[in-house]
N, C-alpha and C positions, 0 to 999 in steps of 0.2 A: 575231675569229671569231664569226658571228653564227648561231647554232643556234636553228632556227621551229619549233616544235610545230607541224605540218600537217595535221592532221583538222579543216578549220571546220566540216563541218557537224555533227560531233560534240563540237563546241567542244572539240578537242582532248583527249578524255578519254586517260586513262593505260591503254591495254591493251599487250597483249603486242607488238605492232606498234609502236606509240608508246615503247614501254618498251626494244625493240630498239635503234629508232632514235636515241634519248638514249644509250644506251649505244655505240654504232656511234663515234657524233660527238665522245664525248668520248674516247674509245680515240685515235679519230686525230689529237686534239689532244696524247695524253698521248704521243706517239710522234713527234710533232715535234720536232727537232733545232733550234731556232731559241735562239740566245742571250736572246733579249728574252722577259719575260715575258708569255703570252697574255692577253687580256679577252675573255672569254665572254660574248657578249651572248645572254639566254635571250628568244626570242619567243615569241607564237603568234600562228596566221594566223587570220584571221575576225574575227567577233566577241565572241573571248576568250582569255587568257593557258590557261587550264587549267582543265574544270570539277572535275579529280578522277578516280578511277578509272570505268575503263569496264563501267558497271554491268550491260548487256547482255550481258557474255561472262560474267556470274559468273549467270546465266540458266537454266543446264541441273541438270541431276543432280549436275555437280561442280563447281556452283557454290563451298561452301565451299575445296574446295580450288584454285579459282582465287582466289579472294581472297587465298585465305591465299601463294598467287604473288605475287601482285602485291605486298603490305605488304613483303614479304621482299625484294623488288625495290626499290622504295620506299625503304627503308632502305638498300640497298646506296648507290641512286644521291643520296642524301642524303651520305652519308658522303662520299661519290666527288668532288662535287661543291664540297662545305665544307672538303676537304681537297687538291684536284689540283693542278696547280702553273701555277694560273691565277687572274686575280682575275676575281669571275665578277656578270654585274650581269643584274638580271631588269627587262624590259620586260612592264609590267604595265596590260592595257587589258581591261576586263569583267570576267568572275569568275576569281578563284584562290580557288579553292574543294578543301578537304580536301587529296588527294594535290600540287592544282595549285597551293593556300597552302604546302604544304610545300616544293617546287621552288623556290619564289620566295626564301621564309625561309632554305634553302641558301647563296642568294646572298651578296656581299657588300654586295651593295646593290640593295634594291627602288625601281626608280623608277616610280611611278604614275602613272594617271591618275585625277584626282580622282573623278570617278565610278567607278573601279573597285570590287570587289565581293570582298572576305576574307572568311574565316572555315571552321568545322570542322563542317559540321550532318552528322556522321556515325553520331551515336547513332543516327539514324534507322534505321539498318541493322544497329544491335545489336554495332558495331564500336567501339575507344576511338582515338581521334584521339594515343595516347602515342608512338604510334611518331617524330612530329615534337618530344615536348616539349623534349628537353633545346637543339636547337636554340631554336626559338621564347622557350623563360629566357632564354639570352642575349640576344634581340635585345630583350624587352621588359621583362622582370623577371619576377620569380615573380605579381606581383599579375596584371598584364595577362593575361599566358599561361596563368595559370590561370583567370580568365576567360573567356578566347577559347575556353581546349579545353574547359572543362564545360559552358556555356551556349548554343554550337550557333550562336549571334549573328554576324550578319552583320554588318561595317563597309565603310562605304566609304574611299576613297581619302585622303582628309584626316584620316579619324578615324585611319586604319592609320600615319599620320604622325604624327598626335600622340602614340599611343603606343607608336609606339618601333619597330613594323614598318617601316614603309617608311623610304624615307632623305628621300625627295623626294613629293610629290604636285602632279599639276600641270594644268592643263588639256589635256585631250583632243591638241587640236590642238597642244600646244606638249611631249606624249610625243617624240615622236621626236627632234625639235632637242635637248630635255635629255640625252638619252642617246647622241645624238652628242657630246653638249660634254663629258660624265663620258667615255665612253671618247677622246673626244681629250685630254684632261688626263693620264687615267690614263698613255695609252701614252707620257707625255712623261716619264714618272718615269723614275729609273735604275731597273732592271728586279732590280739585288740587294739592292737596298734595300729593294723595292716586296714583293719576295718573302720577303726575313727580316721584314719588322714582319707579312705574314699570318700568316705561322707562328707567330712569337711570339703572336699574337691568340688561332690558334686553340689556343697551350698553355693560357695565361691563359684561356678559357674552357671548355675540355674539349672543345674539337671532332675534337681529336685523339685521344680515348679510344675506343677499339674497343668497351668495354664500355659505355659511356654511351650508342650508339646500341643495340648489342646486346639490351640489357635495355628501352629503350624499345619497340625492335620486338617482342621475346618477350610486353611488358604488351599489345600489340594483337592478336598471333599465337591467343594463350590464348582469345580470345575466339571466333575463327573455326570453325564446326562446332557451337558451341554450340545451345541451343535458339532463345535468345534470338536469336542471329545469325540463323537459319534464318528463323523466323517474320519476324522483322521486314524480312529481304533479300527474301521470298515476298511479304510483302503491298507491299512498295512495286513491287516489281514488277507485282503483278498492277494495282495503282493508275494504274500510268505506262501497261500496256495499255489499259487503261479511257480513260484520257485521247485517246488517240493514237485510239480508235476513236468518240469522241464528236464 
């Protein structure tokens, strides 16, 4: 089952439309009757996996309490994701960037394109990038991840491989063939086998802790309304005006 994040010309950003639509998709996998276990292949169309939340609708008057939607969301489809009874692989080409790193890191396997474009530059907006941490420890360690979320730092594709993000990183052109070849492998497995060792992963790592995500979404939530939120979401906005009119 192959699920495309479709706004290219907003590279896919996470608004309540987009946020829908992942939720829509995954409902109707989770309600399939098929014996065999599904592989979720996560796309996006254009040119980019995921920039992040959709900065434009947090825009108005209620702005902070649309952000504070979306994290809430964010986390829901993070958990949903990491724990559905599918193994689930992200096709990653451009930026997965903040909410759209996070999606990817969901996965059970990010496969890259060497030029693609990770990372959390979310402080910018006065917001904490926690709501992904306890994911993001497991797939790199505490060093990495805690790197990645404090420093705002951008990697690309190969660097995201060597530490511990992605599974695979690969040329552009040779995206799509790899991830044909993971999900032809994968569907070859016995489907109870393939589903008790996720489970078993996600005890061994806490993916299966309701409050592990919980507590990371509330460390982001806290922040939303603030001042610091406010100013810093106002002026990058009015920044990205300025641009768009120059």
């Amino acid at each position: 089952m192959t699920i495309t994040l479709d706004d290219p010309d907003r590279r896919n950003a996470l608004g309540r439309r987009m946020f829908g639509s992942l939720e829509s998709a995954l409902a109707g996998i989770e309600s399939s009757k098929e014996e065999s276990i599904p592989i979720v292949r996560l796309r996006g169309a254009g040119p980019a996996f995921c920039a992040g939340f959709d900065l434009d609708a947090c825009g108005g008057d209620d702005g902070q309490s649309v952000l504070a939607e979306f994290i809430v969301r964010l986390s829901a489809l993070l958990r949903r994701i990491r724990n559905g009874p599918w193994v689930a692989v992200a096709e990653v080409h451009g930026a997965a960037l903040a909410g759209g790193n996070a999606l990817a890191a969901a996965c059970d396997f990010i496969v890259c394109a060497d030029d693609a474009i990770f990372g959390y530059p979310v402080h910018r907006i006065g917001v904490s990038p926690a709501v992904n941490a306890p994911i993001l420890q497991s797939l790199m360690g505490f060093g990495d991840a805690r790197a990645l979320l404090l420093s705002g730092e951008l990697i690309d594709g190969r660097e995201a491989q060597r530490r511990g993000l992605a599974w695979r990183s690969v040329p552009g052109a040779s995206l799509e063939s790899t991830v044909d070849d993971l999900v032809g492998r994968l569907i070859r497995k016995g489907p109870r086998a393939l589903r008790a060792t996720r489970e078993w992963l996600n005890e061994l790592d806490g993916s299966d802790r309701a409050d592990r995500f919980d507590r990371s979404r509330d460390a982001s939530l806290e922040l939303c309304g603030g001042e610091e939120s406010e100013r810093m979401l106002r002026e990058l906005r009015e920044a990205r005006r300025g641009d768009r009119l120059t």
